[in-house]
PQR file of N, CA, C, O and H, with PARSE charges and radii, in Angstrom:
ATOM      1  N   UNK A   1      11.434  -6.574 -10.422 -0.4000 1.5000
ATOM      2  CA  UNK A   1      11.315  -5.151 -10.162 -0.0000 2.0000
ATOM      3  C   UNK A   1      10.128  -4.890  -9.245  0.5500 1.7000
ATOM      4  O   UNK A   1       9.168  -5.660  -9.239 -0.5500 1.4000
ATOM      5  N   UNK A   2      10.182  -3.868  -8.513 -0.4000 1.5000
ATOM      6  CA  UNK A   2       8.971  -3.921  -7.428 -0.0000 2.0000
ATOM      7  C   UNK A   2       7.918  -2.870  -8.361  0.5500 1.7000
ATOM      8  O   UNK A   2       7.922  -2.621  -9.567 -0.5500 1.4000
ATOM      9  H   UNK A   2      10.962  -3.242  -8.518  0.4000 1.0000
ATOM     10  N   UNK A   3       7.135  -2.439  -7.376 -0.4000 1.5000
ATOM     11  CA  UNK A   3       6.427  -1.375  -8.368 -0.0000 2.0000
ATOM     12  C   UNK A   3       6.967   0.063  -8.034  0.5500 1.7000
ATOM     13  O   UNK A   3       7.019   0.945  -8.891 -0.5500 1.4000
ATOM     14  H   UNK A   3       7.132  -2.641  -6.397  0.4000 1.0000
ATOM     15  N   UNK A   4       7.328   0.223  -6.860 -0.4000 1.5000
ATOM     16  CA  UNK A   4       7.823   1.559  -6.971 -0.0000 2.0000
ATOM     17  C   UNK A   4       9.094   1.843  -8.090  0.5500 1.7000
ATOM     18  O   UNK A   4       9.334   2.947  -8.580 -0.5500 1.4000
ATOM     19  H   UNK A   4       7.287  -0.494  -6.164  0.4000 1.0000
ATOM     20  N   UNK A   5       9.712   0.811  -8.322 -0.4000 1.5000
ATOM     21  CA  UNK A   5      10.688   1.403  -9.709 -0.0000 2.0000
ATOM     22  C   UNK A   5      10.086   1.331 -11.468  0.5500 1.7000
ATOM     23  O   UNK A   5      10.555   1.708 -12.542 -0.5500 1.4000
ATOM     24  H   UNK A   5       9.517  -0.086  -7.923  0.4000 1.0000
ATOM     25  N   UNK A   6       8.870   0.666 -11.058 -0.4000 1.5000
ATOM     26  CA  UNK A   6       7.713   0.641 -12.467 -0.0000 2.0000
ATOM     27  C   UNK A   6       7.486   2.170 -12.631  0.5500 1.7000
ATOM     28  O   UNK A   6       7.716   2.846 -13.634 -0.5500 1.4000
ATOM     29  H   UNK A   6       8.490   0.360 -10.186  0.4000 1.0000
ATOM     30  N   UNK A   7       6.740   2.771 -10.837 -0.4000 1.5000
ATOM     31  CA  UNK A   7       6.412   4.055 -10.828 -0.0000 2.0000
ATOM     32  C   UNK A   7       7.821   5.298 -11.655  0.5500 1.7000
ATOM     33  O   UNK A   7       7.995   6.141 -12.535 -0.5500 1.4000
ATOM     34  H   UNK A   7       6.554   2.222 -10.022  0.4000 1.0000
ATOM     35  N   UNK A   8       8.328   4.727 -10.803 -0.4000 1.5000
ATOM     36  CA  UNK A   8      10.003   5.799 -11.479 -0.0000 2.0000
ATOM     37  C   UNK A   8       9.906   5.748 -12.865  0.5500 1.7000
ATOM     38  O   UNK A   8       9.749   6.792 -13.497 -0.5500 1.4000
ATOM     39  H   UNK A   8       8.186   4.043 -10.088  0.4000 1.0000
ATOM     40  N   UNK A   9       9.976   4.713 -13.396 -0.4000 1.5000
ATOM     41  CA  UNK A   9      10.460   4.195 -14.884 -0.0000 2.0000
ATOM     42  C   UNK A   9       8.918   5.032 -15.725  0.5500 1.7000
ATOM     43  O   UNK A   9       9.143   5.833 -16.633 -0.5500 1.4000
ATOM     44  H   UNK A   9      10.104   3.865 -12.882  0.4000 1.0000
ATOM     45  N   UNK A  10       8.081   4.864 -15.486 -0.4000 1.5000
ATOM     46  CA  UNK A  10       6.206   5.761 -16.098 -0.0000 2.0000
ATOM     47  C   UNK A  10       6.864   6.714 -15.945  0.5500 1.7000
ATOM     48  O   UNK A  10       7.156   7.227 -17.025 -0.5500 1.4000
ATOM     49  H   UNK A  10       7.898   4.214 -14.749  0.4000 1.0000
ATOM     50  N   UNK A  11       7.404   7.414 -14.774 -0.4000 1.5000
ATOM     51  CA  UNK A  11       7.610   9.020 -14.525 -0.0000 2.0000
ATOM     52  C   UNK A  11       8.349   9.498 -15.261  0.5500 1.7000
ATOM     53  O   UNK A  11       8.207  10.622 -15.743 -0.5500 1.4000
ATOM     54  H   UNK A  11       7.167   6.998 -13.896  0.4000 1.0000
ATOM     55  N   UNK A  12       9.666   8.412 -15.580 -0.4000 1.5000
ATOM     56  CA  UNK A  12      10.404   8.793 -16.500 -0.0000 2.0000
ATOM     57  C   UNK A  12      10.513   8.916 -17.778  0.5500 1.7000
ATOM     58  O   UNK A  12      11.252   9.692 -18.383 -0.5500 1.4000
ATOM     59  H   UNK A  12       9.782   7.499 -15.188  0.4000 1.0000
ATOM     60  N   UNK A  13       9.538   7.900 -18.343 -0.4000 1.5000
ATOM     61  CA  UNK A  13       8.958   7.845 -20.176 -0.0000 2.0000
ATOM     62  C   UNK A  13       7.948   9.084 -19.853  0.5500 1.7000
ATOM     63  O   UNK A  13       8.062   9.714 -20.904 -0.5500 1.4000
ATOM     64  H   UNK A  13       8.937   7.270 -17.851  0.4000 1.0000
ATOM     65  N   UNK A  14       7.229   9.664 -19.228 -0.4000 1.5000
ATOM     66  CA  UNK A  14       6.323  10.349 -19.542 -0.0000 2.0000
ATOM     67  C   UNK A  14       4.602  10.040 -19.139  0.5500 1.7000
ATOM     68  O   UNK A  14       3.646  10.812 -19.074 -0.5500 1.4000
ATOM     69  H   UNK A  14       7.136   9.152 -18.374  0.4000 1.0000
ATOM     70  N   UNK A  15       4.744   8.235 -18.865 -0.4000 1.5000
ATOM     71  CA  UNK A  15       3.704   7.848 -18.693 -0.0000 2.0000
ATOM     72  C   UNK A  15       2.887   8.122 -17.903  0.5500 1.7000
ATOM     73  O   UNK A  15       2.461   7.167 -17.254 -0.5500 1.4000
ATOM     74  H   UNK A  15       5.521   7.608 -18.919  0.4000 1.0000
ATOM     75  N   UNK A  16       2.192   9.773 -17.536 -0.4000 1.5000
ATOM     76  CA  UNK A  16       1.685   9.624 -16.313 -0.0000 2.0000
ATOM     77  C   UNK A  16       0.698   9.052 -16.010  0.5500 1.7000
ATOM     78  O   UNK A  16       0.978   8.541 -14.926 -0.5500 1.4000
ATOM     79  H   UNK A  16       2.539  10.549 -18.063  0.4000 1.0000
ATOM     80  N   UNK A  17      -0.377   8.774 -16.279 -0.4000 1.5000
ATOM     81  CA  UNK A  17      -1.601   7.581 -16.403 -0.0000 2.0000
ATOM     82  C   UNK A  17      -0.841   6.296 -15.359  0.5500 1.7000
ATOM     83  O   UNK A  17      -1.210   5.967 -14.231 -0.5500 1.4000
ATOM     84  H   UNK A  17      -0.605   9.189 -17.160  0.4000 1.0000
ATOM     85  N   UNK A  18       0.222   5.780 -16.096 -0.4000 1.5000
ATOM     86  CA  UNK A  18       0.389   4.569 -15.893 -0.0000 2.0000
ATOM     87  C   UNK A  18       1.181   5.135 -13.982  0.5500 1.7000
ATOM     88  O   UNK A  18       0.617   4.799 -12.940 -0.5500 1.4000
ATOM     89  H   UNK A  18       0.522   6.047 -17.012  0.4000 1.0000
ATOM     90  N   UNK A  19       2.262   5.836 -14.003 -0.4000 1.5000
ATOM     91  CA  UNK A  19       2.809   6.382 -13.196 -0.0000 2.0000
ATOM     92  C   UNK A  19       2.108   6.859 -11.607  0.5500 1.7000
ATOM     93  O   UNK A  19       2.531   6.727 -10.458 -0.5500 1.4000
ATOM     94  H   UNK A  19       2.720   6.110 -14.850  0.4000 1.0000
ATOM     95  N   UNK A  20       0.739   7.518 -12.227 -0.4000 1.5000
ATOM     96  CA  UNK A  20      -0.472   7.779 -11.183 -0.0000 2.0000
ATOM     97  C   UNK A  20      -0.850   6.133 -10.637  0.5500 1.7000
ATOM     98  O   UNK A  20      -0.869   5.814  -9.448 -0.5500 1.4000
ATOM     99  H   UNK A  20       0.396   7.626 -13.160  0.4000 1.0000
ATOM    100  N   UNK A  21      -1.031   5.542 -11.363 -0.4000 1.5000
ATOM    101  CA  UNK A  21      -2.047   4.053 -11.346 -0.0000 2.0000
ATOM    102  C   UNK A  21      -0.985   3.285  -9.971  0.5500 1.7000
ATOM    103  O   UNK A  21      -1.386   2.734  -8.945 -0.5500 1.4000
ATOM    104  H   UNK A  21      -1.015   5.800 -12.328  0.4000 1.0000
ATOM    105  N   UNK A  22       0.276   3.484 -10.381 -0.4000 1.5000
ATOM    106  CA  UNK A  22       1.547   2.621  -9.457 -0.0000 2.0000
ATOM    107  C   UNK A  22       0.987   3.050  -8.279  0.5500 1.7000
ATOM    108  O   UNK A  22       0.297   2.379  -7.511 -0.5500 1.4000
ATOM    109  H   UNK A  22       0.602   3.932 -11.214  0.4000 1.0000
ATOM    110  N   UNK A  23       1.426   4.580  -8.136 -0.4000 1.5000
ATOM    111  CA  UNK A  23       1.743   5.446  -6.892 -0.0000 2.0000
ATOM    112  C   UNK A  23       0.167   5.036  -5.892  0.5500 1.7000
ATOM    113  O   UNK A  23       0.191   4.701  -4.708 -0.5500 1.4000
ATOM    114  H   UNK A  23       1.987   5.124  -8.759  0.4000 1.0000
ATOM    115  N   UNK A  24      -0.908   5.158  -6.616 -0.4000 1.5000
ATOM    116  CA  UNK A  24      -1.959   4.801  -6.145 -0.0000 2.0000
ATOM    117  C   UNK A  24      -1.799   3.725  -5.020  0.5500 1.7000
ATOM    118  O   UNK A  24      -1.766   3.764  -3.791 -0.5500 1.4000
ATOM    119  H   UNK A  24      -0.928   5.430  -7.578  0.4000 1.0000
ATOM    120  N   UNK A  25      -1.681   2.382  -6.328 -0.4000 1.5000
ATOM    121  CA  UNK A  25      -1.415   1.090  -5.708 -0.0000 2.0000
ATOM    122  C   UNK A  25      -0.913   1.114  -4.697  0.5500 1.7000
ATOM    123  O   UNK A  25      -1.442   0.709  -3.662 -0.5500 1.4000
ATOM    124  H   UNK A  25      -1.707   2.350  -7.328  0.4000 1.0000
ATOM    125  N   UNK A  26       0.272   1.621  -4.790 -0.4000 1.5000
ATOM    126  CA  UNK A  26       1.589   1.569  -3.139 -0.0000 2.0000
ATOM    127  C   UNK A  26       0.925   2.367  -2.124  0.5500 1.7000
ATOM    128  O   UNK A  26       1.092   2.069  -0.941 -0.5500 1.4000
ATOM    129  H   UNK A  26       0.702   1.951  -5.631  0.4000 1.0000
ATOM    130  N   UNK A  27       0.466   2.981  -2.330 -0.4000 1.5000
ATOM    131  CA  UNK A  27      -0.636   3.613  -1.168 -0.0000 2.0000
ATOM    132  C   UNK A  27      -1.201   3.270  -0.526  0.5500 1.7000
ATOM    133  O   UNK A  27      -1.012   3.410   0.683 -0.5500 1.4000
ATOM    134  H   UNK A  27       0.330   3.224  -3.291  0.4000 1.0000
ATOM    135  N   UNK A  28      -2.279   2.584  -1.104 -0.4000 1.5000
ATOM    136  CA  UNK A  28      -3.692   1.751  -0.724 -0.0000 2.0000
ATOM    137  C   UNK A  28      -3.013   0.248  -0.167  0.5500 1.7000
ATOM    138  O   UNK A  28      -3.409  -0.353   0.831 -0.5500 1.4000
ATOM    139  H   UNK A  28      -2.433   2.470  -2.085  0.4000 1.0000
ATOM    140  N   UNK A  29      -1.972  -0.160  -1.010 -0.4000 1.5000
ATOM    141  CA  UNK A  29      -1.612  -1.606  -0.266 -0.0000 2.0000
ATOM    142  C   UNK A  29      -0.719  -1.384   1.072  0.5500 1.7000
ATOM    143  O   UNK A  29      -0.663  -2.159   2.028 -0.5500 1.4000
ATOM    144  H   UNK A  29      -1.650   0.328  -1.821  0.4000 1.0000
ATOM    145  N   UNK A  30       0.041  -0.018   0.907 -0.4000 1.5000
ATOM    146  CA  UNK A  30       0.406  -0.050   2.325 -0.0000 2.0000
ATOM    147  C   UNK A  30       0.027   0.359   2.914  0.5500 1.7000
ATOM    148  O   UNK A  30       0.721   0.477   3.924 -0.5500 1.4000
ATOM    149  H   UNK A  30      -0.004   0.611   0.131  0.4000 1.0000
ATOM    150  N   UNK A  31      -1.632   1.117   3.002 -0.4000 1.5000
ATOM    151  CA  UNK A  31      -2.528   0.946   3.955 -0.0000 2.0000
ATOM    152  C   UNK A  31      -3.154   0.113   4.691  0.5500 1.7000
ATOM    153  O   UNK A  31      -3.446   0.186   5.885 -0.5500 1.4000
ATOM    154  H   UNK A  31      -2.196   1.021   2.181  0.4000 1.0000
ATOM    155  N   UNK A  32      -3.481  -1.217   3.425 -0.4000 1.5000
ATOM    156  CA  UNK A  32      -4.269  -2.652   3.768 -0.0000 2.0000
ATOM    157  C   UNK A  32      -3.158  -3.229   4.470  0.5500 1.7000
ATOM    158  O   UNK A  32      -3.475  -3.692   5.566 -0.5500 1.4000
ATOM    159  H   UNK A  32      -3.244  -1.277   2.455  0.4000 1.0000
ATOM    160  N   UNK A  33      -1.564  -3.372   4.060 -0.4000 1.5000
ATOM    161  CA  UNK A  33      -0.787  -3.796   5.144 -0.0000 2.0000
ATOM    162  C   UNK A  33      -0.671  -3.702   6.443  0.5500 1.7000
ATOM    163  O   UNK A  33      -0.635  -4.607   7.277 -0.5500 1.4000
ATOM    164  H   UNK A  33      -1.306  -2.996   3.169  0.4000 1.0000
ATOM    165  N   UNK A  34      -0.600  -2.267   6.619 -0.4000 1.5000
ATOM    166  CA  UNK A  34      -0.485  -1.449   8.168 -0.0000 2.0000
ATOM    167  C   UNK A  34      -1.567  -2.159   8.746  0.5500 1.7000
ATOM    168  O   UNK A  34      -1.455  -2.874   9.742 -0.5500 1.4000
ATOM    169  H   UNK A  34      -0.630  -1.531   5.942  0.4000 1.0000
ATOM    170  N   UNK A  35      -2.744  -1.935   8.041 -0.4000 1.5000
ATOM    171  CA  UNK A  35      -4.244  -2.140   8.873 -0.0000 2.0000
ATOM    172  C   UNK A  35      -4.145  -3.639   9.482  0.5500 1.7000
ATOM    173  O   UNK A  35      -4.420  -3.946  10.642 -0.5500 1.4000
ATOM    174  H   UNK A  35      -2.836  -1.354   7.232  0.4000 1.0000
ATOM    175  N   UNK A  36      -3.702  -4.497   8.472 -0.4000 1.5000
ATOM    176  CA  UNK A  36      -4.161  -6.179   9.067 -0.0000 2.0000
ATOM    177  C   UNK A  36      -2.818  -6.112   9.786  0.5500 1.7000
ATOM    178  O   UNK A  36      -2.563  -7.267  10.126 -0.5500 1.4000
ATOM    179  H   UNK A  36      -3.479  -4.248   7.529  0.4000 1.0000
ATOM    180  N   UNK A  37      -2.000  -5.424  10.111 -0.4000 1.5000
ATOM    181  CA  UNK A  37      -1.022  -5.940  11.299 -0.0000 2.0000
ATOM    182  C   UNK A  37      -1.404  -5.316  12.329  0.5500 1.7000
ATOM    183  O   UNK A  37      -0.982  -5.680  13.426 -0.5500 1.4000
ATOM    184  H   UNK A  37      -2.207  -4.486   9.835  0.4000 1.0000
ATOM    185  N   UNK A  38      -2.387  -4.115  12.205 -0.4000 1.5000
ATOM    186  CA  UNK A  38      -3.131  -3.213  13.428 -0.0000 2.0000
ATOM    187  C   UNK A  38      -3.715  -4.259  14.207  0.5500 1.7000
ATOM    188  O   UNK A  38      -3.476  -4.529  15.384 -0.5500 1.4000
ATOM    189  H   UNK A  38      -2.730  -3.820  11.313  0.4000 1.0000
ATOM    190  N   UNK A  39      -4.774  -5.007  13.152 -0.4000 1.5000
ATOM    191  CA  UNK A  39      -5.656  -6.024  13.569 -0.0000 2.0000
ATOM    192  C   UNK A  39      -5.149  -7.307  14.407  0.5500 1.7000
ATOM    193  O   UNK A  39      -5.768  -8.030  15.188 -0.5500 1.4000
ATOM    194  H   UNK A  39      -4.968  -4.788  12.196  0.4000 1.0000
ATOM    195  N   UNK A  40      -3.995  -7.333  14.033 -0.4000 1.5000
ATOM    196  CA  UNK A  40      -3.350  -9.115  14.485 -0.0000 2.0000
ATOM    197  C   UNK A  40      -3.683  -9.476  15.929  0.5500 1.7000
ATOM    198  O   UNK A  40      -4.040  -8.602  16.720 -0.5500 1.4000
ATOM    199  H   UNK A  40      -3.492  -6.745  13.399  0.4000 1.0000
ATOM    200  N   UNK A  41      -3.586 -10.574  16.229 -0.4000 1.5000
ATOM    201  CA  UNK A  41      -4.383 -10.925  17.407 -0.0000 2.0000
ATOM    202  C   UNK A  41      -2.747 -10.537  18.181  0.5500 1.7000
ATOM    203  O   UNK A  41      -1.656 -10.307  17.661 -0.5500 1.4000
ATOM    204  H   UNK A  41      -3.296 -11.283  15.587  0.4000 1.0000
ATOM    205  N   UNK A  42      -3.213 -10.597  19.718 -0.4000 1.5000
ATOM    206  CA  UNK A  42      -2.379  -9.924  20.739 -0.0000 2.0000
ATOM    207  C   UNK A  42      -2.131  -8.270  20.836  0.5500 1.7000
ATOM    208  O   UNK A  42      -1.425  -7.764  21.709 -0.5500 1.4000
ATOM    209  H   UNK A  42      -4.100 -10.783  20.141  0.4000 1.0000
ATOM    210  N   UNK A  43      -2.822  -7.519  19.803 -0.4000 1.5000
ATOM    211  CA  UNK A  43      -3.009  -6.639  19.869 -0.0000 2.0000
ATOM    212  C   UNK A  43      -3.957  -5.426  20.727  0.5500 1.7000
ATOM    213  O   UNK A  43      -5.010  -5.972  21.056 -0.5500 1.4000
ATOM    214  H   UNK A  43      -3.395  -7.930  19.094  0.4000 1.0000
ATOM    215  N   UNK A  44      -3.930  -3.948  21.202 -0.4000 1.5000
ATOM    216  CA  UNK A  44      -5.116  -3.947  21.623 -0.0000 2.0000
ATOM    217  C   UNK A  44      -6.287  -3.246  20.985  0.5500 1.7000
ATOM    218  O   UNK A  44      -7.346  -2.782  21.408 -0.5500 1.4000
ATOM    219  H   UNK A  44      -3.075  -3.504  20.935  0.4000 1.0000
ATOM    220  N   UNK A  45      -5.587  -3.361  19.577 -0.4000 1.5000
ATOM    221  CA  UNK A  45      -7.373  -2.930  19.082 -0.0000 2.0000
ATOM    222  C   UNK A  45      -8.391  -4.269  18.531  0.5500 1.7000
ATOM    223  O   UNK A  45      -9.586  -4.253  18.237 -0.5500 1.4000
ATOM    224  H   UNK A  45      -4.727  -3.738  19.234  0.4000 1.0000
ATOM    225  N   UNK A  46      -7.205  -5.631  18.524 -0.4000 1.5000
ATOM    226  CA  UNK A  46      -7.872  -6.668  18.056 -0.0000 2.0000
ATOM    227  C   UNK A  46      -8.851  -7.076  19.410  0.5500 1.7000
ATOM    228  O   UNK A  46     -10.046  -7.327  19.260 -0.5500 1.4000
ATOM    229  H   UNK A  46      -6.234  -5.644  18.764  0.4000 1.0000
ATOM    230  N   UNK A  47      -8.175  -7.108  20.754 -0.4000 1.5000
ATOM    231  CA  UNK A  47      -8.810  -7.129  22.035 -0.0000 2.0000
ATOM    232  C   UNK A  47      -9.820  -6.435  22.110  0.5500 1.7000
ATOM    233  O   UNK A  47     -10.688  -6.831  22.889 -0.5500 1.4000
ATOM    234  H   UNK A  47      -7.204  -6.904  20.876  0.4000 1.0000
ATOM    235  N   UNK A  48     -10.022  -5.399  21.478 -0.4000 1.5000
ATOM    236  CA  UNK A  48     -11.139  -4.747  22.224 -0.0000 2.0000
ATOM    237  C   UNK A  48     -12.172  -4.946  20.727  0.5500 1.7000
ATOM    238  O   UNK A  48     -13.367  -5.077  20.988 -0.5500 1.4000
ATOM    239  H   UNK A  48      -9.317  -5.077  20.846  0.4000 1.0000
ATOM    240  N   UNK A  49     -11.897  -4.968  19.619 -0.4000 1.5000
ATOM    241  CA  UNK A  49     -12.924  -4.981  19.133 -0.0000 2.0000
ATOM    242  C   UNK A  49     -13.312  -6.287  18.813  0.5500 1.7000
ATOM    243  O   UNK A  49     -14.508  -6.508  18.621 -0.5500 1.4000
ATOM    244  H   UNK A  49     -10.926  -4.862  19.407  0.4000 1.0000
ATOM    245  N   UNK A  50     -12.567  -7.098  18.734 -0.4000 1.5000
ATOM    246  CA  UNK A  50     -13.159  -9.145  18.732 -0.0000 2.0000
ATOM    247  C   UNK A  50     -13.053  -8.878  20.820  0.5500 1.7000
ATOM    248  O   UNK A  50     -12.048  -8.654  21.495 -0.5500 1.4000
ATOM    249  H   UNK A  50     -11.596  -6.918  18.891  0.4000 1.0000
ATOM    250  N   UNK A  51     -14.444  -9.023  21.249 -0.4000 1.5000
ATOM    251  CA  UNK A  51     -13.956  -9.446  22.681 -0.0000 2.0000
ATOM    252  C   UNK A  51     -13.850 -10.897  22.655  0.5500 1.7000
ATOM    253  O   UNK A  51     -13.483 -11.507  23.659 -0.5500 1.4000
ATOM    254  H   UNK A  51     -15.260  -9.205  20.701  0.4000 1.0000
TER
END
């Protein structure tokens, strides 16, 4: 199961604690995702900021 259907399944018992905690997660990691593929070399923000 991934976590976004963990998130569904909290939302759906009631759990919001646990439900908040998911939604968080998927956030922040598909931020850190986006970011290190921003970064990848052949890129041009990796070019300009590693010269």
């Amino acid at each position: 199961m991934s976590y976004l259907q963990f998130a569904y399944l909290a939302a759906r018992r009631g759990d919001i604690k646990q439900h908040k905690g998911n939604m968080i997660g998927l956030y922040v990691g598909g931020l850190l995702s986006a970011g290190s593929f921003t970064f990848a070399p052949g890129r041009l923000l990796h070019s300009s900021l590693f010269l």
